[in-house]
N, C-alpha and C positions, 0 to 999 in steps of 0.2 A: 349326287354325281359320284363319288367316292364309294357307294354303297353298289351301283349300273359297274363300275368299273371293277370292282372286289368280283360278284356276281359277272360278270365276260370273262373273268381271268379263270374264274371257276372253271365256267362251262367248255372254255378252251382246253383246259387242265384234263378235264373228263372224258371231252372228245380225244385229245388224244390218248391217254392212257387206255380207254374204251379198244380204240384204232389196234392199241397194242396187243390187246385180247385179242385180235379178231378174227388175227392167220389160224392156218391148221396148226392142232394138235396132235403128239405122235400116236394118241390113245382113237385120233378118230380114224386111222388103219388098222386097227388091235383086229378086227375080223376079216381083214384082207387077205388071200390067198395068189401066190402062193407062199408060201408061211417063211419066212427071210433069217437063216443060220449065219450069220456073218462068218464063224469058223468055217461053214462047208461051202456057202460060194467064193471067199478068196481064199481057196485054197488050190493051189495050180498054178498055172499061167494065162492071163486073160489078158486080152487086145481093147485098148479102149481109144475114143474117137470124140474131139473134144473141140470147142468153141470159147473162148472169150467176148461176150460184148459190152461194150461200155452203156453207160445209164441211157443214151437214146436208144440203145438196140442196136449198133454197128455194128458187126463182126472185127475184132480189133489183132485176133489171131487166133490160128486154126492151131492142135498139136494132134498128137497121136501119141499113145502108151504104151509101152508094152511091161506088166507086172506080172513079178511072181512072187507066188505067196505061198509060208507054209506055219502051221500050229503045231507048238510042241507043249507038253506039260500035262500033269493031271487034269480030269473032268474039273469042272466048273473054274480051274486056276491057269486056263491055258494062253501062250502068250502065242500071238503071230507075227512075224516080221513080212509085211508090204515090201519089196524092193520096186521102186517106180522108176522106168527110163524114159524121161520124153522127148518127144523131136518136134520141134516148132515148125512151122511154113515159109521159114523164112530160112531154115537150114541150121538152128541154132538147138543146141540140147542141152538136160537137165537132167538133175535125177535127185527124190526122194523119198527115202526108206526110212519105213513106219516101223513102230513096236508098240502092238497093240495089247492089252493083255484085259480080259475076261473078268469081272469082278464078278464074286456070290451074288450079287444079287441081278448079273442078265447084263448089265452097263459095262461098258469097254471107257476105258484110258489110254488114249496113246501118244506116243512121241515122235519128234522126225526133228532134223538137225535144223532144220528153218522154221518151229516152230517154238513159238513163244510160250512157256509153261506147258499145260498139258489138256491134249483136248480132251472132251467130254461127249459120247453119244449113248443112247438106247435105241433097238429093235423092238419093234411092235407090229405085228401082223408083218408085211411087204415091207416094211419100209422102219428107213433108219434115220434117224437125226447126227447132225456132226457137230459141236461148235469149235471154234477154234483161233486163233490169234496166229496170223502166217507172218515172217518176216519177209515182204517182198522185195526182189530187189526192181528198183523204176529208175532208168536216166544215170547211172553211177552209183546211185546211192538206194539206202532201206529204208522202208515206212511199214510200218505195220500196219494189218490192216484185218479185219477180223467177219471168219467165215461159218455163214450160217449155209451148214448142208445137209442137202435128204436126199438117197435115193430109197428107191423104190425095187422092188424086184420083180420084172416079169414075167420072165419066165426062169428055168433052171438053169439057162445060159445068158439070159441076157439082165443086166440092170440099167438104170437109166436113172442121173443123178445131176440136181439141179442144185446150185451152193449162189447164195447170193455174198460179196463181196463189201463191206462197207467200213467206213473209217468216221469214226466220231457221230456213230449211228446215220451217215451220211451215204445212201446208195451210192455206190463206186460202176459197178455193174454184176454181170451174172456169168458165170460157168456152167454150158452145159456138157454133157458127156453120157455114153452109151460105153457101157462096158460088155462083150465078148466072151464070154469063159469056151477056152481051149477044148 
């Protein structure tokens, strides 16, 4: 009996570690086009167009963004500052400015006042990975809650970027958004 229940805990163990392998990899876009410059598509002003839904799939709130974005600094050491202003549907605003900055080896770090340490992404083919630890504010008060994002780039004006939201490894829900370049 001891030995059935060692052996179930295993293969639970496995399935889901397995489970965890199983999403995309940022390496399985490395051949996608068209080819995603994070310095050259946020750079400007672009309009973007956005959705909150909780884990059944609600729509929980609509916003809208308007950023601008610019790089300064030598080849391969450049930093950009994101300025984001958003407007809820509800008639209520926000705003969060980024400083991202370029490492040698293609990976970005960047900062923003609601963010918890520092996030971490790479570019490969179309598309980018973000993770990140956001301090949200919910009901009066903060929880932290930690964002897995990728967009993608379609074309040389448009991206389209989906960030799943979750806390204690616990789907919270999803951000979707269509970004605009001016």
């Amino acid at each position: 009996m001891k030995k059935r229940l060692l052996l179930t805990a295993w293969v639970v163990a496995a399935g889901i570690g397995l489970a965890g392998c199983a999403g995309p990899q940022l390496t399985d876009y490395a051949q996608e086009k068209p080819l995603l410059d994070m310095r050259q598509y946020f750079n400007g002003t672009l309009d973007a167009y956005g959705i909150f839904t909780d884990r059944s799939g609600q729509v929980v709130k609509r916003f809208t963004v308007v950023m601008t974005c610019a790089w300064q600094g030598p080849p391969g050491q450049e930093v950009g500052v994101l300025d984001e202003a958003f407007t809820y549907s509800d008639g209520s605003t926000g705003r969060r400015v980024w400083t991202l900055k370029r490492q040698p080896d293609g990976r970005y770090t960047g900062t923003a006042g609601d963010v918890l340490g520092e996030a971490k992404g790479q570019e490969s083919g179309n598309a980018f990975r973000w993770g990140y630890t956001l301090n949200l504010p919910v009901d009066g008060r903060s929880i932290e809650v930690q964002f897995d994002d990728w967009m993608y780039l379609m074309t040389d004006k448009v991206m389209l970027n989906k960030a799943v939201m979750s806390k204690f490894g616990i789907r919270l829900g999803e951000v979707t958004l269509s970004f605009v370049k001016r």
